[in-house]
C-alpha positions as CSV (number, residue, x, y, z in Angstrom):
1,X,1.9,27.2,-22.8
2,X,1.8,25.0,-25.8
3,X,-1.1,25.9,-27.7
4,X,-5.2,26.2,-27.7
5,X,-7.5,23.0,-27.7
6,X,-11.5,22.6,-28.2
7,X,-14.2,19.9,-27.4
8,X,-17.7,19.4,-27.7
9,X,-20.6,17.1,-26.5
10,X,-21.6,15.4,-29.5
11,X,-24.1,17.3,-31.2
12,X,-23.1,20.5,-29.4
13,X,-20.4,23.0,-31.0
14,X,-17.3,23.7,-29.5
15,X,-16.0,27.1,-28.6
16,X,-13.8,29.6,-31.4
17,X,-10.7,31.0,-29.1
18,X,-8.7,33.4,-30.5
19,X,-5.2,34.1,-28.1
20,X,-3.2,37.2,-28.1
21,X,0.6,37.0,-27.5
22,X,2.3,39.6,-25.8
23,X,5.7,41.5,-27.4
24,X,8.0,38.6,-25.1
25,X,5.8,36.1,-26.7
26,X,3.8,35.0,-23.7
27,X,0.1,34.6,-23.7
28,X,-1.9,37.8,-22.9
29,X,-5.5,36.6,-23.1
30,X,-7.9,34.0,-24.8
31,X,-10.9,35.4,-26.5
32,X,-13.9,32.8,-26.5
33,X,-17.1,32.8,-28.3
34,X,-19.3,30.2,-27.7
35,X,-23.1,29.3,-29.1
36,X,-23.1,25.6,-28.3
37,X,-26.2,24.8,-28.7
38,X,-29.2,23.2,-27.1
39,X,-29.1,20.0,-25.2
40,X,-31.7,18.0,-22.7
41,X,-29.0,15.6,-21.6
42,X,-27.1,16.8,-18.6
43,X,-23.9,13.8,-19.5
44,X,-23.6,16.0,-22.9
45,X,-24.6,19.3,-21.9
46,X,-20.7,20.7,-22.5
47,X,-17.8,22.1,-24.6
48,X,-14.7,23.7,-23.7
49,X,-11.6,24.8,-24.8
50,X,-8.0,25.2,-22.8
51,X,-4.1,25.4,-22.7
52,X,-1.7,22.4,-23.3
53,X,1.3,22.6,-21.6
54,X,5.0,22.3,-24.1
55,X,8.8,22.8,-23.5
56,X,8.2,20.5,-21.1
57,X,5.1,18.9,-22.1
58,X,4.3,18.4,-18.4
59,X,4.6,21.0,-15.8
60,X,5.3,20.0,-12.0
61,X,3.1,22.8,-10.4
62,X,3.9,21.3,-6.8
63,X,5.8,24.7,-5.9
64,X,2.2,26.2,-6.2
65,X,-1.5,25.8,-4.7
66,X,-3.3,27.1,-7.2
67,X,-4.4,28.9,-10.4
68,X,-5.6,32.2,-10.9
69,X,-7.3,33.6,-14.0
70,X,-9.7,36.5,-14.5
71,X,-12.5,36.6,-16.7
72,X,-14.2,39.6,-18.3
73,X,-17.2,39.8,-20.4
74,X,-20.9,37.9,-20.8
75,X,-20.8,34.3,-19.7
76,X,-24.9,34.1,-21.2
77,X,-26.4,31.3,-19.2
78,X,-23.4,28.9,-19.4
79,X,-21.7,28.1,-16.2
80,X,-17.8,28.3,-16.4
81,X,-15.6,25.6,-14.7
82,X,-11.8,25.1,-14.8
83,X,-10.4,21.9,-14.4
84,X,-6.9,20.6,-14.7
85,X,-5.7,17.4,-16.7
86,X,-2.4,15.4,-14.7
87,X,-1.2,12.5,-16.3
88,X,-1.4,9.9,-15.0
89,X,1.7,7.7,-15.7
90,X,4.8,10.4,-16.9
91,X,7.3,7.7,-17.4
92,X,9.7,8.7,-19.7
93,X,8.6,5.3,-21.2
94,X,5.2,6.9,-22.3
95,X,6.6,10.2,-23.7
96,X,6.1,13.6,-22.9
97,X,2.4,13.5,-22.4
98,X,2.2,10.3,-20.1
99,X,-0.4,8.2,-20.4
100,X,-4.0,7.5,-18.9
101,X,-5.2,4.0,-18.5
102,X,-8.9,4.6,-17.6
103,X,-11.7,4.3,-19.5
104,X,-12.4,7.9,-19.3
105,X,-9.1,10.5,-18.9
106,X,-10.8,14.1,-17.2
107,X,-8.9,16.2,-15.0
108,X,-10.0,17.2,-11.7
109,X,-12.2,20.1,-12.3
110,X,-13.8,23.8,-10.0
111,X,-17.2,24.4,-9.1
112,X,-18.7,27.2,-11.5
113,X,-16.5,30.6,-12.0
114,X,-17.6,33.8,-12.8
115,X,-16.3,37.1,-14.4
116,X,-13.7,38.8,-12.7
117,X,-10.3,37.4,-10.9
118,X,-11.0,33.6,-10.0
119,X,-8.4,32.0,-7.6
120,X,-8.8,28.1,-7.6
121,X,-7.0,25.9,-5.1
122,X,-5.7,22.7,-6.1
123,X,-7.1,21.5,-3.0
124,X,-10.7,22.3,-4.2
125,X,-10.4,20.4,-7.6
126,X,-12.2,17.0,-8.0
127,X,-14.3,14.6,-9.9
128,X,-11.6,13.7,-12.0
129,X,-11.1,10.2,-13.2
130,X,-9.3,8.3,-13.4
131,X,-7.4,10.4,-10.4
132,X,-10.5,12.1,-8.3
133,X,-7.8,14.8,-6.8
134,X,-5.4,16.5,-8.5
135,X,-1.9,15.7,-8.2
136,X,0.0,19.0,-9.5
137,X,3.7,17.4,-9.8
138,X,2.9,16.2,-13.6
139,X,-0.1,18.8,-15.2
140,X,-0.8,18.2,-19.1
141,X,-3.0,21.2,-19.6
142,X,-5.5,23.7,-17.9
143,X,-9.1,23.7,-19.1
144,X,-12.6,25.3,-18.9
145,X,-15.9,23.7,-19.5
146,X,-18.8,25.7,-20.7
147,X,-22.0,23.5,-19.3
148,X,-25.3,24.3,-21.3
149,X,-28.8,24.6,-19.3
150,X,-30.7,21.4,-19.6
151,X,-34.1,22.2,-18.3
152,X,-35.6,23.2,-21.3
153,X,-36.4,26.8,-20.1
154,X,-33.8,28.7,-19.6
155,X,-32.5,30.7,-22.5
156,X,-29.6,28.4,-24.4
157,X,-26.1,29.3,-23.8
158,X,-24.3,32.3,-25.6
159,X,-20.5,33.5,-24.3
160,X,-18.4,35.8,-25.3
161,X,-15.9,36.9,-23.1
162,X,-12.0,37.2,-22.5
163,X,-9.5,34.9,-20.1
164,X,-6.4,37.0,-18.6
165,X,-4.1,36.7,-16.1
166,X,-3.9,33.1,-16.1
167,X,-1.0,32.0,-14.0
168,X,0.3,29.4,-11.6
169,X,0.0,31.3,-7.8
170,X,0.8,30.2,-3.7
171,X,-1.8,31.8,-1.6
């Protein structure tokens, strides 16, 4: 892992995440607190914060059929998603990253996850765009979207809770 991103909905505020290395170096655990806000538009009802992949900057996963990550704490009324970012052209011409011509660049993404151990199959990952499906030779970074209520009655979103355990798995 590279290092910690955030993002926001405009007019929503994105996630603090705090990580914890372990003795060897290697990530132990992400510790997010969230208080986005309140929104009434369900196309910028989100934030979210992830991992982005370095040394190499993309990953080929293809060995694997999934991710598995456990969460622990109070996810409030925010729904939890992971997605998934691939790139979408990795010639070496475009650098380490690759490139994305679309419009919009999302990675395939999960339904909603809850606490405890959460095993995702590639497989079950879409809605990306501009690839729908999630092609796991050439993976940027790995990702989770904290979606707000938008119905004007439920209580607004408030997380704080701790990602573990996150690792690459064939099951």
């Amino acid at each position: 892992m590279g290092g910690t991103f955030t993002f926001s909905a405009p007019g929503l505020a994105a996630p603090t995440v705090l990580t914890t290395a372990g003795s060897d170096g290697s990530l132990q655990s992400l510790q997010v607190t969230a208080t986005p806000g309140v929104s009434l538009d369900p196309a910028n009802a989100f934030s979210g914060f992830g991992l982005f992949f370095t040394a190499p900057a993309c990953l080929d996963a293809a060995l694997f059929d999934g991710v598995q990550f456990t969460v622990s704490g109070d996810l409030g009324t925010c729904s939890l998603n992971v997605f998934l970012v691939p790139s979408e052209d990795n010639a070496v011409a475009n650098g380490p990253f690759g490139t994305c011509a679309a419009t919009s660049c999302v990675g395939p993404f999960s339904m909603p996850v809850g606490t405890g151990t959460n095993l995702i199959h590639f497989s079950d990952l879409a809605g990306g765009s501009p690839d729908a499906t999630l092609d796991p030779t050439a993976l940027n970074d790995i990702g989770w979207t904290l979606n707000v209520p938008t119905d004007g009655v439920t209580a607004p979103c408030s997380a704080s809770f701790t990602i573990t355990d996150v690792a690459f798995v064939s099951q």
